[in-house]
PDB file of N, CA, C, O and CB in Angstrom:
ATOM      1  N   UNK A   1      -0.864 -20.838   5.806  1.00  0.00           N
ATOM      2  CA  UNK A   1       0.198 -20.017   5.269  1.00  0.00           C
ATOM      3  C   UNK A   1      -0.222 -18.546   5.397  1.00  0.00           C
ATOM      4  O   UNK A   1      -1.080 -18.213   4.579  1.00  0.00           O
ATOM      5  CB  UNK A   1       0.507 -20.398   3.784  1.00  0.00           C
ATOM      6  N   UNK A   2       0.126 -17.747   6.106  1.00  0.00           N
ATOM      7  CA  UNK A   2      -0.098 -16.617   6.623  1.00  0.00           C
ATOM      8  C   UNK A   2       0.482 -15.490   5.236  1.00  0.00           C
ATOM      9  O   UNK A   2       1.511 -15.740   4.607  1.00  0.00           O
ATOM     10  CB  UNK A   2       0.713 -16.578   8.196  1.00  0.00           C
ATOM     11  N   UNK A   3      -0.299 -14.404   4.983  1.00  0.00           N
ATOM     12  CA  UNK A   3      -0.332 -13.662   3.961  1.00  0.00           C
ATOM     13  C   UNK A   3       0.126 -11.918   4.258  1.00  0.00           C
ATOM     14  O   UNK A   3      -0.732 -11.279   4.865  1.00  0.00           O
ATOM     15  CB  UNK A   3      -1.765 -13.915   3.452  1.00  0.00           C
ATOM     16  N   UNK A   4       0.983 -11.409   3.993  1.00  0.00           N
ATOM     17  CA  UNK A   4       1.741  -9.533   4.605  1.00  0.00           C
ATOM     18  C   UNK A   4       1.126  -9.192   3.327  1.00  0.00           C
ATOM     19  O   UNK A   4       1.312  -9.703   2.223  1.00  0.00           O
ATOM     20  CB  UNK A   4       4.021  -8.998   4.822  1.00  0.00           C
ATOM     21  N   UNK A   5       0.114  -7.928   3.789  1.00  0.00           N
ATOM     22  CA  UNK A   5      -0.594  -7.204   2.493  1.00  0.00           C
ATOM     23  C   UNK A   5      -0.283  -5.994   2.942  1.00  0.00           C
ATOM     24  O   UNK A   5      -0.484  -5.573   4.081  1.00  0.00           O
ATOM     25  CB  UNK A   5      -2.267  -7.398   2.144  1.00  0.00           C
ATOM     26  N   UNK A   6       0.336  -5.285   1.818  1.00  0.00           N
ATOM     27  CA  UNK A   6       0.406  -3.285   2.263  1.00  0.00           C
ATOM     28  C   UNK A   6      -0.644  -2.640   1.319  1.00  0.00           C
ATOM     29  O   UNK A   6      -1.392  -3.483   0.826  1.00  0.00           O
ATOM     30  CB  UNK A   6       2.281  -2.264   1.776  1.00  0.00           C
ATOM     31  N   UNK A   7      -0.815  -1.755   1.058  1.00  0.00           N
ATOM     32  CA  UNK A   7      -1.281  -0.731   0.312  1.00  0.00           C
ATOM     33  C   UNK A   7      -0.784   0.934   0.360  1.00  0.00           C
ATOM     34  O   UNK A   7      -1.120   1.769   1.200  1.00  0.00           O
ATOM     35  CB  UNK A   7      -2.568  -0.847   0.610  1.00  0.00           C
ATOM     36  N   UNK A   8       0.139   1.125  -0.840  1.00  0.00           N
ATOM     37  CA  UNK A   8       1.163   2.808  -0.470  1.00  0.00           C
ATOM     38  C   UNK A   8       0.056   3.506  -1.574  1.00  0.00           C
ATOM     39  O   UNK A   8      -0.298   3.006  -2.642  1.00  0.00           O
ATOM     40  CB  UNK A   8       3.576   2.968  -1.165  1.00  0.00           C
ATOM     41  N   UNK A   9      -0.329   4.657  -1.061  1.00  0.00           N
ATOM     42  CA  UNK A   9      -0.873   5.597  -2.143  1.00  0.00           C
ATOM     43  C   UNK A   9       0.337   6.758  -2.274  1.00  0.00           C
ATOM     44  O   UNK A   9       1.236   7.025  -1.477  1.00  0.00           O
ATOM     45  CB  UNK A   9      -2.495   6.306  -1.656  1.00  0.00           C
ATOM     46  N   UNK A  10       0.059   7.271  -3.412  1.00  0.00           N
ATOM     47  CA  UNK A  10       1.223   8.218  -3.608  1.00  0.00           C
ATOM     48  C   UNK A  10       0.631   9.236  -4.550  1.00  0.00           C
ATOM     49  O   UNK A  10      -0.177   8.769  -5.353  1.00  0.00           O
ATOM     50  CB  UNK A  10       2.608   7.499  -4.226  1.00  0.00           C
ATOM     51  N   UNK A  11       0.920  10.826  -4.634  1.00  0.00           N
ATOM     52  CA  UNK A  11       1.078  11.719  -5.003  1.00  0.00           C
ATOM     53  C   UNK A  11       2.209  12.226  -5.316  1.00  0.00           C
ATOM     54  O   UNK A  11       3.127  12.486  -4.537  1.00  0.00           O
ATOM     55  CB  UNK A  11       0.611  12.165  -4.502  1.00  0.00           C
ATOM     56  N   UNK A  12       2.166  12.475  -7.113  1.00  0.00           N
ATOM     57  CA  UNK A  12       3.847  12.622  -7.873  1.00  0.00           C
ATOM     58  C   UNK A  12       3.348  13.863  -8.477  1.00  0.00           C
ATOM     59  O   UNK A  12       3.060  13.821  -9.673  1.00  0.00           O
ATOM     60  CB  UNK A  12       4.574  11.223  -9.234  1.00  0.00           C
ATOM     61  N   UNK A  13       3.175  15.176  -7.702  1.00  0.00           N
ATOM     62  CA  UNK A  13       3.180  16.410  -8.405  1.00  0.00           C
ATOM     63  C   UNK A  13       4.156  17.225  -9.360  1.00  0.00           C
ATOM     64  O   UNK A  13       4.036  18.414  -9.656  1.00  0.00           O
ATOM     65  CB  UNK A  13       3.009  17.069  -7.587  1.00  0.00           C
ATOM     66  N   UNK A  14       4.972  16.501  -9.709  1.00  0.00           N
ATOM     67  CA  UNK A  14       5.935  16.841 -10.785  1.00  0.00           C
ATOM     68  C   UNK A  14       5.577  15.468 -11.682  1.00  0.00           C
ATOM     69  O   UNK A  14       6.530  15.192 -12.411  1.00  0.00           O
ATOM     70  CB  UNK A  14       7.714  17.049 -10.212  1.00  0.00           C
ATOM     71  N   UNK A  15       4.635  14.687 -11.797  1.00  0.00           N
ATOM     72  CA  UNK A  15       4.465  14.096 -13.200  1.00  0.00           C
ATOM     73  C   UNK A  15       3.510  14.802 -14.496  1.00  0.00           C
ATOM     74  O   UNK A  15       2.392  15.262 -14.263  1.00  0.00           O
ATOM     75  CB  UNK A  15       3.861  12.724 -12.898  1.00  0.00           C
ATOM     76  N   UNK A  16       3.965  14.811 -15.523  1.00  0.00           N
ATOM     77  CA  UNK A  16       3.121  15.357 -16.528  1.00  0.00           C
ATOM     78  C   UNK A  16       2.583  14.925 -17.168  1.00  0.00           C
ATOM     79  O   UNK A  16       1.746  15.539 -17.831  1.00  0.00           O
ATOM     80  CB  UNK A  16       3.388  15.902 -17.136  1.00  0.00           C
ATOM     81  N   UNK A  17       2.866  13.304 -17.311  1.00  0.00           N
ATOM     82  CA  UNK A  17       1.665  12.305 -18.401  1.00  0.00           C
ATOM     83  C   UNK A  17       2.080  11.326 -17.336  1.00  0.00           C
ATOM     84  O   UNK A  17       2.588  11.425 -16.219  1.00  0.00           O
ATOM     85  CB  UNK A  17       1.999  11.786 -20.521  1.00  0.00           C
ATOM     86  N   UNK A  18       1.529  10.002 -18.376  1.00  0.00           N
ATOM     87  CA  UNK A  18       1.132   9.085 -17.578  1.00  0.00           C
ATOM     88  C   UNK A  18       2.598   8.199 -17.663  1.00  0.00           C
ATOM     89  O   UNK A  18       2.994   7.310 -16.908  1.00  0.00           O
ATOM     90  CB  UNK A  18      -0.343   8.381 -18.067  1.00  0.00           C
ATOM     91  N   UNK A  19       2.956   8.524 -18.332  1.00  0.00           N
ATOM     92  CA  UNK A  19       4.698   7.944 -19.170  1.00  0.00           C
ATOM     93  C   UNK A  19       5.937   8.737 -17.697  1.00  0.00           C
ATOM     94  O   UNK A  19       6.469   7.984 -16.882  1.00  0.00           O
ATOM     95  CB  UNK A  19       5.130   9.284 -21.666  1.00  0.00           C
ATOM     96  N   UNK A  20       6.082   9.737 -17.676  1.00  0.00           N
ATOM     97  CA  UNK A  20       6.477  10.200 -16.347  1.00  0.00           C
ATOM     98  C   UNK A  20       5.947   9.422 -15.061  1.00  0.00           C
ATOM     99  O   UNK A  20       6.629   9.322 -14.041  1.00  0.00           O
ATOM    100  CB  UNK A  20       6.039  11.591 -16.252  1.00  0.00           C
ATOM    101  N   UNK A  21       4.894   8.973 -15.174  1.00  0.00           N
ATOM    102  CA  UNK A  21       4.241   8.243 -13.864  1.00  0.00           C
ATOM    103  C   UNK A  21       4.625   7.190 -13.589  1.00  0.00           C
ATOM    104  O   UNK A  21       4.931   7.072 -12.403  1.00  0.00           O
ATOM    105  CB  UNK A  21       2.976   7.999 -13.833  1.00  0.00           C
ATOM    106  N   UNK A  22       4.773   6.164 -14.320  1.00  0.00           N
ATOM    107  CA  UNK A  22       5.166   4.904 -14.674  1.00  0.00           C
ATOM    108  C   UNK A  22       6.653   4.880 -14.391  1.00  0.00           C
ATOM    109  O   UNK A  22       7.109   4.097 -13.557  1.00  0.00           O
ATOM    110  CB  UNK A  22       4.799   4.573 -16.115  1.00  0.00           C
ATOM    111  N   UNK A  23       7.421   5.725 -15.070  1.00  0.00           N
ATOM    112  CA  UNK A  23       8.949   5.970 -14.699  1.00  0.00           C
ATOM    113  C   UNK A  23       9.199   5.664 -13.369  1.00  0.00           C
ATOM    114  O   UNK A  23       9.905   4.719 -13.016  1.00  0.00           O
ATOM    115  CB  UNK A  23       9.425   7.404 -14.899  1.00  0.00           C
ATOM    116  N   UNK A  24       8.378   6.799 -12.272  1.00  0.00           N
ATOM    117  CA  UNK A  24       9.013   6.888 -11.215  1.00  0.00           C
ATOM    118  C   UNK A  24       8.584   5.711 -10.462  1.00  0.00           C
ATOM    119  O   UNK A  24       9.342   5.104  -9.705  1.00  0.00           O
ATOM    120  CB  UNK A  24       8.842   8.120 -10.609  1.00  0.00           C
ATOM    121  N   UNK A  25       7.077   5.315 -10.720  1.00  0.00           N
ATOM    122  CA  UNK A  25       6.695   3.894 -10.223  1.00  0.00           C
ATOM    123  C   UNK A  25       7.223   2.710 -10.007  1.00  0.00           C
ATOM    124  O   UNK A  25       7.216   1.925  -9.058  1.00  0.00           O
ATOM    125  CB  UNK A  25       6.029   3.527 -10.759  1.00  0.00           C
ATOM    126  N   UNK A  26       7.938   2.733 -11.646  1.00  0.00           N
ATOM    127  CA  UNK A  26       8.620   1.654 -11.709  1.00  0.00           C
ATOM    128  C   UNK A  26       9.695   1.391 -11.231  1.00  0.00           C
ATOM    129  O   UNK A  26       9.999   0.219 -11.011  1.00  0.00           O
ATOM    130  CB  UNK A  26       8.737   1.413 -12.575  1.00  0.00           C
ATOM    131  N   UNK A  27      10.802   2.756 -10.864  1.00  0.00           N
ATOM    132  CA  UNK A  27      11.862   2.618  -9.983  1.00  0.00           C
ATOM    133  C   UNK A  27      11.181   2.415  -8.489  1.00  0.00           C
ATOM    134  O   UNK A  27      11.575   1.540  -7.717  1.00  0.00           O
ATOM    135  CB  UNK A  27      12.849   3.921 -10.111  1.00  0.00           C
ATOM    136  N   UNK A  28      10.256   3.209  -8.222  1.00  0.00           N
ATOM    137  CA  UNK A  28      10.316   2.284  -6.445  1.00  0.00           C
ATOM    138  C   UNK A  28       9.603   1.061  -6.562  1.00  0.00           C
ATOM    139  O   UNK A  28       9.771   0.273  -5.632  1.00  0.00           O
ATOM    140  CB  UNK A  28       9.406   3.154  -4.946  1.00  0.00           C
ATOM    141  N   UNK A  29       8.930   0.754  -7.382  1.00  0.00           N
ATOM    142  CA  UNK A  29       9.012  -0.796  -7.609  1.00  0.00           C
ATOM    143  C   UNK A  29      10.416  -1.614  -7.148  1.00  0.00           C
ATOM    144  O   UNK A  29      10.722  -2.141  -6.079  1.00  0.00           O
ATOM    145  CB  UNK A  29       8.824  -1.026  -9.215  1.00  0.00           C
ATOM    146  N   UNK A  30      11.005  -1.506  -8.206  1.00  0.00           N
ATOM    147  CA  UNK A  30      11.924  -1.726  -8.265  1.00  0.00           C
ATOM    148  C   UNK A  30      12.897  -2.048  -7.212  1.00  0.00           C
ATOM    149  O   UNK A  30      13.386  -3.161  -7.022  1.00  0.00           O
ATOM    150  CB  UNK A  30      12.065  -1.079  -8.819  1.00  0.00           C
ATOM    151  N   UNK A  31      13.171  -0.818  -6.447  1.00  0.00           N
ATOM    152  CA  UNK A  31      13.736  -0.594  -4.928  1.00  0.00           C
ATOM    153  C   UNK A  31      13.247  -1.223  -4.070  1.00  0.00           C
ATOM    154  O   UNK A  31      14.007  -1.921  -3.399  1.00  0.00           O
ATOM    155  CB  UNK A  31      13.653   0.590  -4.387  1.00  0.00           C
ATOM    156  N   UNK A  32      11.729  -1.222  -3.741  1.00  0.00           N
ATOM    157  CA  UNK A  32      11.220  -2.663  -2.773  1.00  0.00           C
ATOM    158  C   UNK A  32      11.488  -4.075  -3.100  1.00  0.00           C
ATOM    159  O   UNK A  32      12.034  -4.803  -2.271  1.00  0.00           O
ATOM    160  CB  UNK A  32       9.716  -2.772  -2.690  1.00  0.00           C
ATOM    161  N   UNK A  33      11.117  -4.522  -4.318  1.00  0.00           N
ATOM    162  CA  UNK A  33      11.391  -5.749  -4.912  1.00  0.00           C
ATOM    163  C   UNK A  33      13.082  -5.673  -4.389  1.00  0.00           C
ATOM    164  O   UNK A  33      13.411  -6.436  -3.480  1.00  0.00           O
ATOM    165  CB  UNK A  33      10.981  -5.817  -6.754  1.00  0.00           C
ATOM    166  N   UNK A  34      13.802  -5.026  -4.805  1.00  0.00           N
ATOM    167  CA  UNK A  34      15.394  -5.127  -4.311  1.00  0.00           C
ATOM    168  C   UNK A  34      15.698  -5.584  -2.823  1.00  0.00           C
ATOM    169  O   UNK A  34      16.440  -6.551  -2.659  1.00  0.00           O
ATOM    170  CB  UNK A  34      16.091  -3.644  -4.430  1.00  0.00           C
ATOM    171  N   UNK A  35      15.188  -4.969  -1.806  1.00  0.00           N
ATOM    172  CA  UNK A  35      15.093  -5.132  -0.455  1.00  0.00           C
ATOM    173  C   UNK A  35      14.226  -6.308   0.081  1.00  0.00           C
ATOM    174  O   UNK A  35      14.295  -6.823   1.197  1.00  0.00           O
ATOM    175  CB  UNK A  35      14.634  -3.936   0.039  1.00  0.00           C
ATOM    176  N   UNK A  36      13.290  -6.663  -1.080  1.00  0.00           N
ATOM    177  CA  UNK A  36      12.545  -7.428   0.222  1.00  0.00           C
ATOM    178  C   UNK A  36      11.578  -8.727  -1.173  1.00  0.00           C
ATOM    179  O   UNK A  36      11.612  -8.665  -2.402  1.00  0.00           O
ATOM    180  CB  UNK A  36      11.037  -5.821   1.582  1.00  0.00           C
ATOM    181  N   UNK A  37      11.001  -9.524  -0.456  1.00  0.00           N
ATOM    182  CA  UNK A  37      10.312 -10.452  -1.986  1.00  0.00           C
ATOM    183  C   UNK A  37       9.352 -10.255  -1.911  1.00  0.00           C
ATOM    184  O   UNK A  37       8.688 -11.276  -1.731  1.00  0.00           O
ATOM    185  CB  UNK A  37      10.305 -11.970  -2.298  1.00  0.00           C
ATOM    186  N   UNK A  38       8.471  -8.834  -1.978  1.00  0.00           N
ATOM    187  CA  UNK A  38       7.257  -8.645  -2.271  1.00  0.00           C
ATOM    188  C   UNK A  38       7.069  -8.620  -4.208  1.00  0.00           C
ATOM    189  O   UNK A  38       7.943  -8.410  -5.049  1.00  0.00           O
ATOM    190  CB  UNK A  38       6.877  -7.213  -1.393  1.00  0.00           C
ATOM    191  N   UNK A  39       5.607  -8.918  -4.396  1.00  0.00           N
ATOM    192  CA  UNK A  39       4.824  -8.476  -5.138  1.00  0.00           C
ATOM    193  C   UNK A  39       4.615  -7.820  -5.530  1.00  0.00           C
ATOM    194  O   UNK A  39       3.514  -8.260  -5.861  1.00  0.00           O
ATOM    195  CB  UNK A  39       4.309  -8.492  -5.102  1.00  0.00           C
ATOM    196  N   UNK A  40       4.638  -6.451  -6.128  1.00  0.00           N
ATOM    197  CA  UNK A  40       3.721  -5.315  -6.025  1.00  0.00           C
ATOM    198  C   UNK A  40       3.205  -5.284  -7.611  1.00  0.00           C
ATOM    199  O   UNK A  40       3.584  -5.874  -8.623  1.00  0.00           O
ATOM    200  CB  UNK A  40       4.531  -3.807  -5.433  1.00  0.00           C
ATOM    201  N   UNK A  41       1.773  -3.955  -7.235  1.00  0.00           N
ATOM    202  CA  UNK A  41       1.549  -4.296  -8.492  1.00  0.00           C
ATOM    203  C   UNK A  41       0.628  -2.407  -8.222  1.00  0.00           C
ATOM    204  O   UNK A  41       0.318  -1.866  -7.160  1.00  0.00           O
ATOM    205  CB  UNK A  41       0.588  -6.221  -8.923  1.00  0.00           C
ATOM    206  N   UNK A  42       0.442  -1.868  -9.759  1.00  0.00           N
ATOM    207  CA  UNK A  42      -0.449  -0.717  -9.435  1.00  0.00           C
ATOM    208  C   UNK A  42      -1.736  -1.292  -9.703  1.00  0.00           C
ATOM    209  O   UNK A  42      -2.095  -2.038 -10.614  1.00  0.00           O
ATOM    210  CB  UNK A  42      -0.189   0.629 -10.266  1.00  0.00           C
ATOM    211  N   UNK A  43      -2.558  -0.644  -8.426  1.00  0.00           N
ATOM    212  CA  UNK A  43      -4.483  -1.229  -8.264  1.00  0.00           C
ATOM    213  C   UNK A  43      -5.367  -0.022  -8.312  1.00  0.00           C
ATOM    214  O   UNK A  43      -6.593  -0.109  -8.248  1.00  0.00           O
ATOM    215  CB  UNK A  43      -5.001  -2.077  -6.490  1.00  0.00           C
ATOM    216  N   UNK A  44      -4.850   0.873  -8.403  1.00  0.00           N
ATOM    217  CA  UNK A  44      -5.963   2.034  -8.807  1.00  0.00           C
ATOM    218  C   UNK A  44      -4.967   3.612  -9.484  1.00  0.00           C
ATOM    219  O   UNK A  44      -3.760   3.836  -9.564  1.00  0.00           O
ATOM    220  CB  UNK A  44      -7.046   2.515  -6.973  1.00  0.00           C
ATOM    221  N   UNK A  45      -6.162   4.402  -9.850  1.00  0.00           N
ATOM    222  CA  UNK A  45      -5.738   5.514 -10.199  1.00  0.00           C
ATOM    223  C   UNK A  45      -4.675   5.441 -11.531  1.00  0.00           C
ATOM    224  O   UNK A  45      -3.863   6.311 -11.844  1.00  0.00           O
ATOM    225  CB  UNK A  45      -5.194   6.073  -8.971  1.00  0.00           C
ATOM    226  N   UNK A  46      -4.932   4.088 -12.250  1.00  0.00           N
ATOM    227  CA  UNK A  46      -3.990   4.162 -13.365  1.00  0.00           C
ATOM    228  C   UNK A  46      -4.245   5.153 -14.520  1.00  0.00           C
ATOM    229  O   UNK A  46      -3.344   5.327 -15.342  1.00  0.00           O
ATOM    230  CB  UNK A  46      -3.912   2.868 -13.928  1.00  0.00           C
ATOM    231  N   UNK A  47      -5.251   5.721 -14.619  1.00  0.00           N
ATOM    232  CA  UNK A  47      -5.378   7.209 -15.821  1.00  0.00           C
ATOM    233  C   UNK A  47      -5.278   7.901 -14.995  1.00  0.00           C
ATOM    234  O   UNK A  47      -6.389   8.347 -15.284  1.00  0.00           O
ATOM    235  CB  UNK A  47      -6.705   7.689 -16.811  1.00  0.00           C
ATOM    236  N   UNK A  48      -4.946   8.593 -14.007  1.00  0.00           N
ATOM    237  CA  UNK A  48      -4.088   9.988 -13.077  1.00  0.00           C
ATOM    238  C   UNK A  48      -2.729  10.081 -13.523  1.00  0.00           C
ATOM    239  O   UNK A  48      -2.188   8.983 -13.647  1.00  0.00           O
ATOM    240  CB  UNK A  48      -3.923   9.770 -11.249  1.00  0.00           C
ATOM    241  N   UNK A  49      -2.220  10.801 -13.723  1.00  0.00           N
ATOM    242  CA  UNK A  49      -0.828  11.311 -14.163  1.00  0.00           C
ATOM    243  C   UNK A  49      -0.191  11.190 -12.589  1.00  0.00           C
ATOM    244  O   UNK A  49       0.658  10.397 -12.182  1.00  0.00           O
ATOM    245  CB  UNK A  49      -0.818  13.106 -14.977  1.00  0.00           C
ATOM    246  N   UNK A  50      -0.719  11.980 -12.046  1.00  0.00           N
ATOM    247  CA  UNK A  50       0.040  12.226 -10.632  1.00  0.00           C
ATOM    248  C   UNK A  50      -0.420  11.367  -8.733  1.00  0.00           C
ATOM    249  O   UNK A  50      -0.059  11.425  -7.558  1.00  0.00           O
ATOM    250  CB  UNK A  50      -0.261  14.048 -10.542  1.00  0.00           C
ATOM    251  N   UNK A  51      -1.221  10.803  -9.453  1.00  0.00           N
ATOM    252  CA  UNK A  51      -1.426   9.752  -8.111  1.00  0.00           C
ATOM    253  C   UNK A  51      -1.664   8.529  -8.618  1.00  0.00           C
ATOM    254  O   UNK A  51      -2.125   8.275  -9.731  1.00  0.00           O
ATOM    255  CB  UNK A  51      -2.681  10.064  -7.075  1.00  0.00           C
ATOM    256  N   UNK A  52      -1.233   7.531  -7.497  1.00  0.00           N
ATOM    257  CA  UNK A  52      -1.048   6.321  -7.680  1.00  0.00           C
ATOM    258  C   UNK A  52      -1.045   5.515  -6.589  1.00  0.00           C
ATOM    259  O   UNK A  52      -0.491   5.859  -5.544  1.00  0.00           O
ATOM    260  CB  UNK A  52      -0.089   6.189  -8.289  1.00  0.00           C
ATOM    261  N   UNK A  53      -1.757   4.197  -6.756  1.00  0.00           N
ATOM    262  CA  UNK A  53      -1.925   3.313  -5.652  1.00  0.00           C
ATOM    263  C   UNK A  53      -1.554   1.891  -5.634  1.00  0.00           C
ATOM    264  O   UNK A  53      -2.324   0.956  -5.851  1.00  0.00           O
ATOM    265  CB  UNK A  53      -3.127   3.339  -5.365  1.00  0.00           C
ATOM    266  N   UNK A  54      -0.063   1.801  -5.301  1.00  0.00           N
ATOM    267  CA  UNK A  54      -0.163   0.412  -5.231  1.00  0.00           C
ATOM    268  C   UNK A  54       0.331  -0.716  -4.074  1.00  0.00           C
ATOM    269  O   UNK A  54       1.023  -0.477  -3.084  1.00  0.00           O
ATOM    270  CB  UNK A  54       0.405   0.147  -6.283  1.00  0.00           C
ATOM    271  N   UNK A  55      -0.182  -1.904  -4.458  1.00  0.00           N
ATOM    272  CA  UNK A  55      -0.119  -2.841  -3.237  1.00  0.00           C
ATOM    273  C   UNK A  55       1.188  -3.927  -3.546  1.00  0.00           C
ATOM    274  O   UNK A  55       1.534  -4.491  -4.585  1.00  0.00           O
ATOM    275  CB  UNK A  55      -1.732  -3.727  -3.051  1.00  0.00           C
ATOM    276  N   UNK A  56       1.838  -3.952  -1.914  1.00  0.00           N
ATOM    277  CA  UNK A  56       2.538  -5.457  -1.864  1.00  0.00           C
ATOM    278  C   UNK A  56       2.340  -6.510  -1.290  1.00  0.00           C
ATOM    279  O   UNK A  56       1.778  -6.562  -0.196  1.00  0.00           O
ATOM    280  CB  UNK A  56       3.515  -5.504  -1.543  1.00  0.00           C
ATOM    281  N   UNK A  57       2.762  -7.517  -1.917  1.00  0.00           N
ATOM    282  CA  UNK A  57       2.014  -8.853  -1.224  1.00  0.00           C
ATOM    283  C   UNK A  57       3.161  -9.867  -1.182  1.00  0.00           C
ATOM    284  O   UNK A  57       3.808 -10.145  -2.191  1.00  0.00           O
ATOM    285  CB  UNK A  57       0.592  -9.546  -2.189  1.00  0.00           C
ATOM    286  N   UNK A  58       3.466 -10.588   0.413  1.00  0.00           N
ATOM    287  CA  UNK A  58       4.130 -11.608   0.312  1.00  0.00           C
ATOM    288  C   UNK A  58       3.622 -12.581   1.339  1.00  0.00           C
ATOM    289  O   UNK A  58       2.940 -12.407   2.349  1.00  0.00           O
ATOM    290  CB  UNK A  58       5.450 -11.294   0.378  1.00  0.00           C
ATOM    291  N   UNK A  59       4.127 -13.610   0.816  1.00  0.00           N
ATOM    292  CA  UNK A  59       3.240 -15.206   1.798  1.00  0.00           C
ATOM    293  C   UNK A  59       4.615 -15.899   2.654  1.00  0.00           C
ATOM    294  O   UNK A  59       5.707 -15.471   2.280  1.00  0.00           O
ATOM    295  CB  UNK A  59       2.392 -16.968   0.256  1.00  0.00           C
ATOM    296  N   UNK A  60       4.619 -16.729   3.549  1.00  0.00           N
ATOM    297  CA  UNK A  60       5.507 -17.106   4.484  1.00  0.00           C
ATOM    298  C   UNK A  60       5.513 -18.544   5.136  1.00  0.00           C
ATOM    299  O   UNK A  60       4.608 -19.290   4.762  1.00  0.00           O
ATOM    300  CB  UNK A  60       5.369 -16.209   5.406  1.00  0.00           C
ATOM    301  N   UNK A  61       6.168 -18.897   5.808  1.00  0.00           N
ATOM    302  CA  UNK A  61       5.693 -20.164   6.271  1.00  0.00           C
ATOM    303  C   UNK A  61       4.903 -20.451   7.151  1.00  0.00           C
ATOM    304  O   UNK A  61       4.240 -21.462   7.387  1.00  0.00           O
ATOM    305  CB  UNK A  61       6.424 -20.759   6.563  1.00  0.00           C
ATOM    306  N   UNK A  62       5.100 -18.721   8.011  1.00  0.00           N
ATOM    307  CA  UNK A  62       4.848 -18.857   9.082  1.00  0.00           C
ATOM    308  C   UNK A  62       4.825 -17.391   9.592  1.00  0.00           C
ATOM    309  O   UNK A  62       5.536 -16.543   9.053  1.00  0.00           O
ATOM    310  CB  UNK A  62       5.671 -19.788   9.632  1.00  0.00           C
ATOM    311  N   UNK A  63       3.986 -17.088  10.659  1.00  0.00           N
ATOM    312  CA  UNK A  63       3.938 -15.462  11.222  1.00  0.00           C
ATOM    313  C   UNK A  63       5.771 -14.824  11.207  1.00  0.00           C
ATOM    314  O   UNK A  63       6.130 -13.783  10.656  1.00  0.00           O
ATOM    315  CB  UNK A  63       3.144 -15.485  13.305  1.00  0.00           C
ATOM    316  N   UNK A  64       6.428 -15.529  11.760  1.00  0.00           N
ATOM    317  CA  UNK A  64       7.558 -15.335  12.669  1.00  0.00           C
ATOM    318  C   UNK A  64       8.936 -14.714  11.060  1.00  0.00           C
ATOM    319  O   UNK A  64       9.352 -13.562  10.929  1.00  0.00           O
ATOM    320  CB  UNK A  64       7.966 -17.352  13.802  1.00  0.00           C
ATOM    321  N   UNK A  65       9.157 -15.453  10.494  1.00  0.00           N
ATOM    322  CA  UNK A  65       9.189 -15.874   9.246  1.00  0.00           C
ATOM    323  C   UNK A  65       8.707 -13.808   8.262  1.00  0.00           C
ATOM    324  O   UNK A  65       9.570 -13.078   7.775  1.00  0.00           O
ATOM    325  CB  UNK A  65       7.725 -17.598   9.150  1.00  0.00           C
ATOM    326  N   UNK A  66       7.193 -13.494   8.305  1.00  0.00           N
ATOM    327  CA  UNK A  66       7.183 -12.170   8.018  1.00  0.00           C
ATOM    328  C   UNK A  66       7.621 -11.160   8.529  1.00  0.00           C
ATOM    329  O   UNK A  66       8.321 -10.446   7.810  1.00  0.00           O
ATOM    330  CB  UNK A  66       6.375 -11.893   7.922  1.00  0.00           C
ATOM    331  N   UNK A  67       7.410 -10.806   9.722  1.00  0.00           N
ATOM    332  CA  UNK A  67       7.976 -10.042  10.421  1.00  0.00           C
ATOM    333  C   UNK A  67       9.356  -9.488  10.436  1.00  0.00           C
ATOM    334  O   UNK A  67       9.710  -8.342  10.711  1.00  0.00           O
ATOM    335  CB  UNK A  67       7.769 -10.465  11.241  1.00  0.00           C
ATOM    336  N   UNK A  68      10.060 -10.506  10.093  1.00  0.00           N
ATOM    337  CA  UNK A  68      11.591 -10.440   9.903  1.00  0.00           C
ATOM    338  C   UNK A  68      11.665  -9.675   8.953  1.00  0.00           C
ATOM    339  O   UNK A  68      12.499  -8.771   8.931  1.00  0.00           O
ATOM    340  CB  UNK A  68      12.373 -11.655   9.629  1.00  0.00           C
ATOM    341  N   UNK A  69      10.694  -9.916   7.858  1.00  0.00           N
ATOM    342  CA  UNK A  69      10.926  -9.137   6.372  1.00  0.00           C
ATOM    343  C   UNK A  69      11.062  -7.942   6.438  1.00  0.00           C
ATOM    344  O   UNK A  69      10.239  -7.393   7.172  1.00  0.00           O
ATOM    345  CB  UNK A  69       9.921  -9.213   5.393  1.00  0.00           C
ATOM    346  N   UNK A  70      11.950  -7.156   5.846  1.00  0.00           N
ATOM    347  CA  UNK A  70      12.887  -5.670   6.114  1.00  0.00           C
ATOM    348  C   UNK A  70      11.315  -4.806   5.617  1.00  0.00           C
ATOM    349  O   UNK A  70      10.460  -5.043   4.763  1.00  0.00           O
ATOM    350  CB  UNK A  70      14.835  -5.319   4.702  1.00  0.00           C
ATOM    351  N   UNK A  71      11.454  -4.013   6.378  1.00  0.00           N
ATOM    352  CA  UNK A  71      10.017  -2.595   5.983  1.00  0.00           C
ATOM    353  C   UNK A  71      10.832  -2.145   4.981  1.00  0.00           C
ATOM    354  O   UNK A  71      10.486  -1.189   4.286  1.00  0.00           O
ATOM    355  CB  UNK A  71       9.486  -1.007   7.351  1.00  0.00           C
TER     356      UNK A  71
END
C-alpha cells in the first residue's frame, strides 16, 4: 500500500500570538482536507507565533490511484 507524504513550512508575519497562528492554520487545514483526503497535522515550530510546519499524509491502493489526487 503505497504512502503520499508532503511537508509545507510556512511563515505568517502578521501573526501576533500563538491563538492568531492556529486561526489561520486551521483554515488551510481545512481547505486541503476540503479538496483532497489528506491528513494533516502541525510537526514543528508549535511555540513560534509566526512559523509553522506542517505535514500531509494519504495512503492508496495503489501508485496510479495517488497521483490522481488533486495538488
Amino acid at each position: 500500500m503505497p504512502i503520499a507524504y508532503c511537508t509545507l513550512e510556512r511563515y505568517l508575519p502578521y501573526a501576533q500570538s500563538l491563538k492568531e497562528k492556529r486561526m489561520v492554520l486551521r483554515k488551510a487545514q481545512d481547505r486541503l482536507r476540503a479538496r483532497s483526503s489528506f491528513s494533516i497535522a502541525e510537526i514543528a515550530y508549535q511555540d513560534l507565533w509566526q512559523r509553522a510546519k506542517l505535514a500531509a499524509v494519504t495512503v492508496g491502493p495503489d501508485n496510479a490511484v495517488l497521483q490522481r489526487e488533486p495538488r
